[in-house]
C-alpha positions as a printed Julia matrix, in Angstrom:
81×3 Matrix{Float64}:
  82.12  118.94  119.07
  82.06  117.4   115.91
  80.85  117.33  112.41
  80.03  114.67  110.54
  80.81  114.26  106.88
  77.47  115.25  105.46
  77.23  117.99  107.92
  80.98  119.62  106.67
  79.69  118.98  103.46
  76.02  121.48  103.9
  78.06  124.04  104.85
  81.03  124.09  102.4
  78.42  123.95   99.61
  76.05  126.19  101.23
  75.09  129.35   98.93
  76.39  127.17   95.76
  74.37  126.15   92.95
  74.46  122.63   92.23
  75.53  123.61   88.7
  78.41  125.13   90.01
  79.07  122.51   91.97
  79.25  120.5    88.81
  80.95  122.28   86.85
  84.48  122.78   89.42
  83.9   119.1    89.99
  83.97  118.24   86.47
  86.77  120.19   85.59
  88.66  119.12   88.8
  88.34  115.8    87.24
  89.18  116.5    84.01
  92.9   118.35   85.48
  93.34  115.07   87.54
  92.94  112.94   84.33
  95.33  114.97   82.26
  98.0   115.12   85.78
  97.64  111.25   85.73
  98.43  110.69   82.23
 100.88  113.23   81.8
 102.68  112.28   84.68
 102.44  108.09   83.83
 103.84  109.27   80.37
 106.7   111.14   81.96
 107.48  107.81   84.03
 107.27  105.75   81.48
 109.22  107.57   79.59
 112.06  107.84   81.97
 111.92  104.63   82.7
 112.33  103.49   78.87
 114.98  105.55   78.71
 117.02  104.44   81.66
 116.49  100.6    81.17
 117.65  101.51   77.18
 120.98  102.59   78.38
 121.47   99.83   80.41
 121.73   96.92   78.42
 119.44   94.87   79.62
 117.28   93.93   76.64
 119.6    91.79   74.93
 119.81   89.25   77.5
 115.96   88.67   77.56
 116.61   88.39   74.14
 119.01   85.6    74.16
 117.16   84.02   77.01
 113.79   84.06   74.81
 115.88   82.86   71.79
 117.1    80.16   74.11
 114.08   79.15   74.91
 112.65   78.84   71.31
 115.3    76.94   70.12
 114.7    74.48   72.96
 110.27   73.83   72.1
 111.53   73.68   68.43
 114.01   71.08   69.27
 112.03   68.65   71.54
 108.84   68.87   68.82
 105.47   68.02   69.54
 105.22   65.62   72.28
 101.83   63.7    73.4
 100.85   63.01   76.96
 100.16   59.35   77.42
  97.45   58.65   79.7
């Protein structure tokens, strides 16, 4: 036998008022929110840190400097039709 999801639902909310319901929802919400963000922050953070110590900046930099130099050297161009 069974249960369907509104039917699980009736009974694990049964003797609750819907404010109550609202309220741990919202605040359920609110902890996943902060979790999310905190944890993304953390990530980032680590991630920033690790990709500092590598290195690997500088040769996106030359690469993007390279790549400059190059549009500034051709100069405007038209397409002929």
């Amino acid at each position: 036998m069974s249960m369907d999801a509104n039917q699980h639902e009736q009974i694990y909310h049964s003797g609750q008022k819907r404010s109550k319901i609202f309220v741990n929802n919202f605040i359920g919400g609110i902890g996943w929110g902060l979790g999310a963000t905190v944890g993304l922050a953390a990530f980032l953070a680590l991630t920033t840190f690790v990709l500092s110590k590598v290195n690997f900046v500088p040769i996106i930099g030359q690469f993007t400097s390279q790549v400059v130099q190059f549009v500034q050297d051709s100069g405007p161009q038209r397409i002929k039709k």
